[in-house]
Gaussian input, Z-matrix of N, CA and C with variables (Angstrom, degrees):
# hf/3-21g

backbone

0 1
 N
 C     1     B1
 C     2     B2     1     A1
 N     3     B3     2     A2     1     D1
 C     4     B4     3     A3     2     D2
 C     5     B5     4     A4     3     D3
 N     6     B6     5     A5     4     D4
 C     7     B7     6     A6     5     D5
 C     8     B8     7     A7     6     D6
 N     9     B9     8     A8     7     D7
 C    10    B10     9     A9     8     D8
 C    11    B11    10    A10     9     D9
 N    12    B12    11    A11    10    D10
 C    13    B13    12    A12    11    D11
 C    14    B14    13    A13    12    D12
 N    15    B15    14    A14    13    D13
 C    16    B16    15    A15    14    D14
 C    17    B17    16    A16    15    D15
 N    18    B18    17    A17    16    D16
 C    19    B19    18    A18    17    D17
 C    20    B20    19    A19    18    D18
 N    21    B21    20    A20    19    D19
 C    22    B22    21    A21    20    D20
 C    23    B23    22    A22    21    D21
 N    24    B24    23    A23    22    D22
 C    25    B25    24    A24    23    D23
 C    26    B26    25    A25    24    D24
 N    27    B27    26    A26    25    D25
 C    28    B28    27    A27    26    D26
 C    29    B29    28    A28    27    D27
 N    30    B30    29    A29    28    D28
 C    31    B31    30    A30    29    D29
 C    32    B32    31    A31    30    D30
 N    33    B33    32    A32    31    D31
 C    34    B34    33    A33    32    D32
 C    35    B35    34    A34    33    D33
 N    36    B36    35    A35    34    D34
 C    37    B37    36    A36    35    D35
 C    38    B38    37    A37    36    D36
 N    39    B39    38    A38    37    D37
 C    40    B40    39    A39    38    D38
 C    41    B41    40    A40    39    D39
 N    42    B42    41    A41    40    D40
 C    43    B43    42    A42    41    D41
 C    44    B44    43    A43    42    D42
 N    45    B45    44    A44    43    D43
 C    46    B46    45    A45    44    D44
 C    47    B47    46    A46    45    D45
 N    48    B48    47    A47    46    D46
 C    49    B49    48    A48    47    D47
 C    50    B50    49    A49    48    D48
 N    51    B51    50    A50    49    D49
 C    52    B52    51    A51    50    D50
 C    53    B53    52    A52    51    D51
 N    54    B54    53    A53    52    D52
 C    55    B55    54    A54    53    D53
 C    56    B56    55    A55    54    D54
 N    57    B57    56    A56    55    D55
 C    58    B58    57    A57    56    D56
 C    59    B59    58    A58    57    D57
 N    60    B60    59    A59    58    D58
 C    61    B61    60    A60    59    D59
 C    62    B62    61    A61    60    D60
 N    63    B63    62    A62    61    D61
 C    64    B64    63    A63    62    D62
 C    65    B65    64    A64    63    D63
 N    66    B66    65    A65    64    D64
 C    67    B67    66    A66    65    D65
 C    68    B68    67    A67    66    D66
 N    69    B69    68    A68    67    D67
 C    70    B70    69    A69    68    D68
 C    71    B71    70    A70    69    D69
 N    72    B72    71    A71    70    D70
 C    73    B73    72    A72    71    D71
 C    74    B74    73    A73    72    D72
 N    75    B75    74    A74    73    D73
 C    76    B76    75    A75    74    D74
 C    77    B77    76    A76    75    D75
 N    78    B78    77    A77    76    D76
 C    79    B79    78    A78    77    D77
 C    80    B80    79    A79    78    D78
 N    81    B81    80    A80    79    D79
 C    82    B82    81    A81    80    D80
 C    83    B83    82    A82    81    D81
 N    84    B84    83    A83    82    D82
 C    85    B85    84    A84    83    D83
 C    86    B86    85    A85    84    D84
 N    87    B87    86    A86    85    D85
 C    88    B88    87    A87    86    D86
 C    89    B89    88    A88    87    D87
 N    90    B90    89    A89    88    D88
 C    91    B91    90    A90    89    D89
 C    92    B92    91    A91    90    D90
 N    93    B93    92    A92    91    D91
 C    94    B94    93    A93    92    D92
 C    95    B95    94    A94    93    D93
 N    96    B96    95    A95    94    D94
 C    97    B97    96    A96    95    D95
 C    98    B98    97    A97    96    D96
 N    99    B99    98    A98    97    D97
 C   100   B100    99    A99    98    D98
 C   101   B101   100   A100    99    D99
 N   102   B102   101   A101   100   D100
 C   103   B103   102   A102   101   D101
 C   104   B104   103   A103   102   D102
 N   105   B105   104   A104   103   D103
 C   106   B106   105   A105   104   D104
 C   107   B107   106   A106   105   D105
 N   108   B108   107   A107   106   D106
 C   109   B109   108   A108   107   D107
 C   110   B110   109   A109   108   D108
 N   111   B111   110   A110   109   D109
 C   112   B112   111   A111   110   D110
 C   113   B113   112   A112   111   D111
 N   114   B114   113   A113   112   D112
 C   115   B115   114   A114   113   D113
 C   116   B116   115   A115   114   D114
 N   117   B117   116   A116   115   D115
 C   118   B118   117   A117   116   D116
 C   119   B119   118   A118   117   D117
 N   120   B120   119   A119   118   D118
 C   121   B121   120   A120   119   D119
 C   122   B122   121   A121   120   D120
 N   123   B123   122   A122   121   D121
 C   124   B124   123   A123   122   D122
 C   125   B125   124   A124   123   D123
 N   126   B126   125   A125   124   D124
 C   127   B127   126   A126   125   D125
 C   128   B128   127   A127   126   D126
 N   129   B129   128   A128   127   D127
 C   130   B130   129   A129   128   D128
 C   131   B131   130   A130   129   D129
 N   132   B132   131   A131   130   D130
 C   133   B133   132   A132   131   D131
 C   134   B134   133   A133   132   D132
 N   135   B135   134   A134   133   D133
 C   136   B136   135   A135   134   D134
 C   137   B137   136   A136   135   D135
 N   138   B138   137   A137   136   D136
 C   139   B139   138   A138   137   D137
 C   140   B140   139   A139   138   D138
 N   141   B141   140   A140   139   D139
 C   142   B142   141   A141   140   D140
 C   143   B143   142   A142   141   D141
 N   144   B144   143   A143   142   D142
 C   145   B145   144   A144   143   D143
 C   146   B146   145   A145   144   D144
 N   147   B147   146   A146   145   D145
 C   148   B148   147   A147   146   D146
 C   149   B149   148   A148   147   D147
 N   150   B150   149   A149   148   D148
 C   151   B151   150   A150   149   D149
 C   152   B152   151   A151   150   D150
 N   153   B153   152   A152   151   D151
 C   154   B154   153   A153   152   D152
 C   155   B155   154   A154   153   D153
 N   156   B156   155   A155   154   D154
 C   157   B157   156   A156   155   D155
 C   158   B158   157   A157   156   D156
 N   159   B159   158   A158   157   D157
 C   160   B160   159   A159   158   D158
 C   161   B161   160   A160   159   D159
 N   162   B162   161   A161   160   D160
 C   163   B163   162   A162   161   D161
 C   164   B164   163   A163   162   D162
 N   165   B165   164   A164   163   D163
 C   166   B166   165   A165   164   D164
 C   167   B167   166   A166   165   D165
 N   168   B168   167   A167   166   D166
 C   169   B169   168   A168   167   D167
 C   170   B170   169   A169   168   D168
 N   171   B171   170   A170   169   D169
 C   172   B172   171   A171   170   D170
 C   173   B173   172   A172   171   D171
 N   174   B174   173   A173   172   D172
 C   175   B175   174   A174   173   D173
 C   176   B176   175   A175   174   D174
 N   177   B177   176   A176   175   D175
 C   178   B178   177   A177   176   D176
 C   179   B179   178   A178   177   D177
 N   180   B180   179   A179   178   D178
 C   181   B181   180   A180   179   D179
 C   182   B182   181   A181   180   D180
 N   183   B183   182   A182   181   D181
 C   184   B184   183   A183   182   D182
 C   185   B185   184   A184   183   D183
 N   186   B186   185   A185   184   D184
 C   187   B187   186   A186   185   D185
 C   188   B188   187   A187   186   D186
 N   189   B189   188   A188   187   D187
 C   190   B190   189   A189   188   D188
 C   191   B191   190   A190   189   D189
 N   192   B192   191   A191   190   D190
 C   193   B193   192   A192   191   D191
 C   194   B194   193   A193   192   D192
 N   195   B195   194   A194   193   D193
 C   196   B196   195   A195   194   D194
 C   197   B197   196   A196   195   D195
 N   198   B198   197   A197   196   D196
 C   199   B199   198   A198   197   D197
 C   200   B200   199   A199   198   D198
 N   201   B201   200   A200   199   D199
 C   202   B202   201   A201   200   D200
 C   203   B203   202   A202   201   D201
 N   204   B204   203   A203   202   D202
 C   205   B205   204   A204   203   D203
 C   206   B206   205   A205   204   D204

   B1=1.4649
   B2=1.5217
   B3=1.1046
   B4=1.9520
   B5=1.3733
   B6=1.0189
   B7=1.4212
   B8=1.5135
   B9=1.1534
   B10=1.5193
   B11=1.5714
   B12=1.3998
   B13=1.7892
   B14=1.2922
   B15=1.3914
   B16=1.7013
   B17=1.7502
   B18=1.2356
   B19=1.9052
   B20=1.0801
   B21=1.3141
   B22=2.0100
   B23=1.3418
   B24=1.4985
   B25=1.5046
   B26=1.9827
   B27=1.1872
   B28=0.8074
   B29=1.7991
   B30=1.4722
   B31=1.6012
   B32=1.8715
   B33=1.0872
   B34=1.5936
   B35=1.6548
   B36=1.0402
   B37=1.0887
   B38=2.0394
   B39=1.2057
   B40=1.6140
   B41=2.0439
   B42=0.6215
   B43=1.4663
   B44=1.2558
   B45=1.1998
   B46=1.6671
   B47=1.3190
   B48=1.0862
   B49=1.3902
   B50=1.5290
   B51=1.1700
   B52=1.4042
   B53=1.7606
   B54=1.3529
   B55=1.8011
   B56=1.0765
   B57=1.4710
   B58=1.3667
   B59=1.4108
   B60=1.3198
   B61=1.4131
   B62=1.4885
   B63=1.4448
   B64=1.2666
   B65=1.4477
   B66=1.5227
   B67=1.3448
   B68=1.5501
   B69=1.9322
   B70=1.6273
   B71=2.1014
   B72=1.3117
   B73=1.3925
   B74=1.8735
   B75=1.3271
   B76=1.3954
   B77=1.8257
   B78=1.1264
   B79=1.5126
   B80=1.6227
   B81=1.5455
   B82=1.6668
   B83=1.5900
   B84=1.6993
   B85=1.3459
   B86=1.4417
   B87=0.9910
   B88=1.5587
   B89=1.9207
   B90=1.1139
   B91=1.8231
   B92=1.1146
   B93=1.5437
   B94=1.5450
   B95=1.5297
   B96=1.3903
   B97=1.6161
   B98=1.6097
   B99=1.0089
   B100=1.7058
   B101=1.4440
   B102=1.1204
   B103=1.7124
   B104=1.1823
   B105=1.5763
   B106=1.5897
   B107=1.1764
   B108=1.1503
   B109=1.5479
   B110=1.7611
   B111=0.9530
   B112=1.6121
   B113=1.5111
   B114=1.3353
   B115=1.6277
   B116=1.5864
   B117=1.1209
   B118=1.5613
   B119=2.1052
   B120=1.4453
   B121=1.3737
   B122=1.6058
   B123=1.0433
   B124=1.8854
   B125=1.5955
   B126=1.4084
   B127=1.9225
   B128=1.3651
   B129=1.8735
   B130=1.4802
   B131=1.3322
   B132=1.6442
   B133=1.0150
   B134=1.6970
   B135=1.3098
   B136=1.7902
   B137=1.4422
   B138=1.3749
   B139=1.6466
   B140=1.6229
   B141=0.6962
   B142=1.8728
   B143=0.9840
   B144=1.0227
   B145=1.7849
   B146=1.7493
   B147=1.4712
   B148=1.5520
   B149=1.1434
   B150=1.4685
   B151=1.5081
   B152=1.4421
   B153=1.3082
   B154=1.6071
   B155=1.5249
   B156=1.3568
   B157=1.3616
   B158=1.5813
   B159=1.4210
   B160=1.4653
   B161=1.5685
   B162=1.0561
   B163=1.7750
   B164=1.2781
   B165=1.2738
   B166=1.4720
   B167=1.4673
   B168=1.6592
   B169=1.6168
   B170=1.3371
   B171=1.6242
   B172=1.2874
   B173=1.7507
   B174=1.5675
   B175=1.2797
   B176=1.6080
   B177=1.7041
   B178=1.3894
   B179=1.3654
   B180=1.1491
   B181=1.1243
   B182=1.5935
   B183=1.2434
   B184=1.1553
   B185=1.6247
   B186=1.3667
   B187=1.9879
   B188=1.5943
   B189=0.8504
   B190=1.5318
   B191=1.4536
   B192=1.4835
   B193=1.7627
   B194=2.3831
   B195=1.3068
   B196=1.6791
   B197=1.3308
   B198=1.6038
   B199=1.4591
   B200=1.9887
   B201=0.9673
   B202=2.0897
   B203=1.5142
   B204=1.2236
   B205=1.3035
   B206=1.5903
   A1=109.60
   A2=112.08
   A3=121.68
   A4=98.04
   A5=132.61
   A6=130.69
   A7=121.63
   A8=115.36
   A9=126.22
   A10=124.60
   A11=102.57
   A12=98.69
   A13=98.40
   A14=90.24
   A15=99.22
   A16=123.76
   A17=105.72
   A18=109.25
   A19=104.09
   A20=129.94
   A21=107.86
   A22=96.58
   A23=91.65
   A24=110.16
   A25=91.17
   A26=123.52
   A27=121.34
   A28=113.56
   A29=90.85
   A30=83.67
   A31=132.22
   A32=146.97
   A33=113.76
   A34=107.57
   A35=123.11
   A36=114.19
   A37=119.88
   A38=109.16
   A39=112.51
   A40=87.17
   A41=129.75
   A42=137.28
   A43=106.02
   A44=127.73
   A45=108.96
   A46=100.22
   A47=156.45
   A48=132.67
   A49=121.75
   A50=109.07
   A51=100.30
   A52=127.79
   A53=86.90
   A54=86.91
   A55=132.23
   A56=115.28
   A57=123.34
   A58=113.11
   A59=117.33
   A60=90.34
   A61=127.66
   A62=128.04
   A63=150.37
   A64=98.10
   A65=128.64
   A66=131.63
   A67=137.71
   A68=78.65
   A69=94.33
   A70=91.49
   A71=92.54
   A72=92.97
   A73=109.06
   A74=115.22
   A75=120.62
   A76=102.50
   A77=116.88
   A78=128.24
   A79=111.54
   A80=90.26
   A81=104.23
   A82=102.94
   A83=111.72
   A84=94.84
   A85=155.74
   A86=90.65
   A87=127.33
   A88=90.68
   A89=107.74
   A90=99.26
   A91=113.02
   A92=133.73
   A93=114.09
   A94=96.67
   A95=104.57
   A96=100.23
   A97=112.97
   A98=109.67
   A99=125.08
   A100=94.48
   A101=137.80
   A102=163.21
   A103=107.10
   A104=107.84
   A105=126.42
   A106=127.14
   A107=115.26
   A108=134.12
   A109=117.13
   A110=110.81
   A111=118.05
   A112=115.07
   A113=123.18
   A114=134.13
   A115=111.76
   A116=90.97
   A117=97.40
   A118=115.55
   A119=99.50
   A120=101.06
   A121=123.01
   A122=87.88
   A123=112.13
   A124=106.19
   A125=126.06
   A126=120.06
   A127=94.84
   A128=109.22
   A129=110.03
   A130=131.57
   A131=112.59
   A132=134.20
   A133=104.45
   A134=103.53
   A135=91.17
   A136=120.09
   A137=97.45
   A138=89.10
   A139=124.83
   A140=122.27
   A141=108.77
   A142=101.38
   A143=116.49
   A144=106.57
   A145=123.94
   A146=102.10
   A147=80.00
   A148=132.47
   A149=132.71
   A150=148.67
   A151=108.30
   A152=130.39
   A153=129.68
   A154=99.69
   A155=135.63
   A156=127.53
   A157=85.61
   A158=104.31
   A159=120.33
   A160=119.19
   A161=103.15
   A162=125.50
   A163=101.37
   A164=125.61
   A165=161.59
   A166=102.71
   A167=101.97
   A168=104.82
   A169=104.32
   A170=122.57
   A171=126.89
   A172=122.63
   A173=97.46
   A174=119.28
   A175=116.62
   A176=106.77
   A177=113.24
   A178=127.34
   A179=148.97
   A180=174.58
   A181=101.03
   A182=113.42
   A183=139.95
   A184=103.83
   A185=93.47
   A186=105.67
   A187=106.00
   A188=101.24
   A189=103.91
   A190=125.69
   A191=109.16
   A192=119.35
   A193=79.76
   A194=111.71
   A195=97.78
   A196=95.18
   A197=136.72
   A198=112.64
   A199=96.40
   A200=93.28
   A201=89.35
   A202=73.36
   A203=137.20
   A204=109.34
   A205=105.31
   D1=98.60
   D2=166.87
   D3=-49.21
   D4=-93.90
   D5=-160.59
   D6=-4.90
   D7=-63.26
   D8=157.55
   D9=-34.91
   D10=-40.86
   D11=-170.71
   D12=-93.24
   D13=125.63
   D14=171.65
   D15=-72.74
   D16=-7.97
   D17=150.66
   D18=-52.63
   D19=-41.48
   D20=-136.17
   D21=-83.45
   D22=128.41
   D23=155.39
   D24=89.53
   D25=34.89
   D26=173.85
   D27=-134.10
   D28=127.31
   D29=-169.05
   D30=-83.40
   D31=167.44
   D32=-169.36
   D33=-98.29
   D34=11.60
   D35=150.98
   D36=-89.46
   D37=-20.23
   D38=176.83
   D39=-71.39
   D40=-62.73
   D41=166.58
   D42=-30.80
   D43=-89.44
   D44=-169.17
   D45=-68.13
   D46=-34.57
   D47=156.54
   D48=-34.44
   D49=-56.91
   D50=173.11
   D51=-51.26
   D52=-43.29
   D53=173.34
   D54=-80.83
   D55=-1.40
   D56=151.78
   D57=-75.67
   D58=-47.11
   D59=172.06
   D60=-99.16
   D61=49.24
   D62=178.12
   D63=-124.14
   D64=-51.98
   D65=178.30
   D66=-81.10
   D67=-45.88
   D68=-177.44
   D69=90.00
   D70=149.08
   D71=-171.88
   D72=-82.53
   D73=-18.91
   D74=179.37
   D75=-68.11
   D76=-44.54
   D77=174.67
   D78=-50.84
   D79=-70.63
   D80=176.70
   D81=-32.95
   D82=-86.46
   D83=172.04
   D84=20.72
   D85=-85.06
   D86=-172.42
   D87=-72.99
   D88=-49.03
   D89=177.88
   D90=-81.90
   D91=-35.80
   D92=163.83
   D93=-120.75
   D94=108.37
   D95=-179.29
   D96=-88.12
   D97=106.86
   D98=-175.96
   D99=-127.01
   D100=160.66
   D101=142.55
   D102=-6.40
   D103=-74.81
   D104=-164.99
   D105=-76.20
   D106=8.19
   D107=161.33
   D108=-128.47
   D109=24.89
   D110=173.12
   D111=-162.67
   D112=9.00
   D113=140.28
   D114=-111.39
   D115=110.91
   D116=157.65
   D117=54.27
   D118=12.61
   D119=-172.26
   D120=-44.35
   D121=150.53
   D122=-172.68
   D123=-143.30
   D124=153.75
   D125=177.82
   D126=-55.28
   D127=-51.12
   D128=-155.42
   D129=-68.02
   D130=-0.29
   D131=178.96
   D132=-102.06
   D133=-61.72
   D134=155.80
   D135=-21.08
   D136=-85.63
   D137=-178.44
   D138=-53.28
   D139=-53.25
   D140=166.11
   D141=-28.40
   D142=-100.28
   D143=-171.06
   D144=-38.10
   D145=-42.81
   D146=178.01
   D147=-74.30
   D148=-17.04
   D149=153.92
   D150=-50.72
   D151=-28.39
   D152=-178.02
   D153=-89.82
   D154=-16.90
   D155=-138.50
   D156=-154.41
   D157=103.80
   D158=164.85
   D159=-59.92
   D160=-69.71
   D161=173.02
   D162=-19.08
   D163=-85.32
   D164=158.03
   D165=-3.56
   D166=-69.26
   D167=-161.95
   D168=-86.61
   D169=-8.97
   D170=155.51
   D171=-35.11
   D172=-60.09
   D173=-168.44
   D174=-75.58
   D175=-33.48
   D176=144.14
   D177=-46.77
   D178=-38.57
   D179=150.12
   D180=-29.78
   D181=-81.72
   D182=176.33
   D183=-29.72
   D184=-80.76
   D185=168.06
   D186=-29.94
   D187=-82.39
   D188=-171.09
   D189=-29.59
   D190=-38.49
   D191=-156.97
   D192=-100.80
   D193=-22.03
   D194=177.22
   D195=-88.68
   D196=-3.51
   D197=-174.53
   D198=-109.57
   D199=56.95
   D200=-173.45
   D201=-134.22
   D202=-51.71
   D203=177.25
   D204=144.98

């Protein structure tokens, strides 16, 4: 059942967008400390990496569905 998961139908860039602006990228950071959010971060650099890097975009994932509340 989609309805329930707060992924569906949600794309991962609407996602790291969102948690930038729920976190701010200095915040983000610091909660999933990866590269691409604590050098020089940008979405579009987010996503590169998070499309290559399961783990990662796992934990993105994760963030997102604990910051809805």
């Amino acid at each position: 059942m989609q309805e329930n998961n707060p992924l569906h139908g949600k794309t991962l860039e609407t996602i790291v967008e969102h948690l930038v602006d729920y976190y701010g990228w200095e915040k983000l950071g610091q909660i999933i400390d990866i590269r691409c959010f604590n050098v020089d971060p940008s979405v579009k650099s987010s996503l590169k990496f998070l499309r290559r890097t399961p783990w990662a975009r796992k934990k993105v994932e994760e963030l997102y569905v604990d910051s809805l509340g």
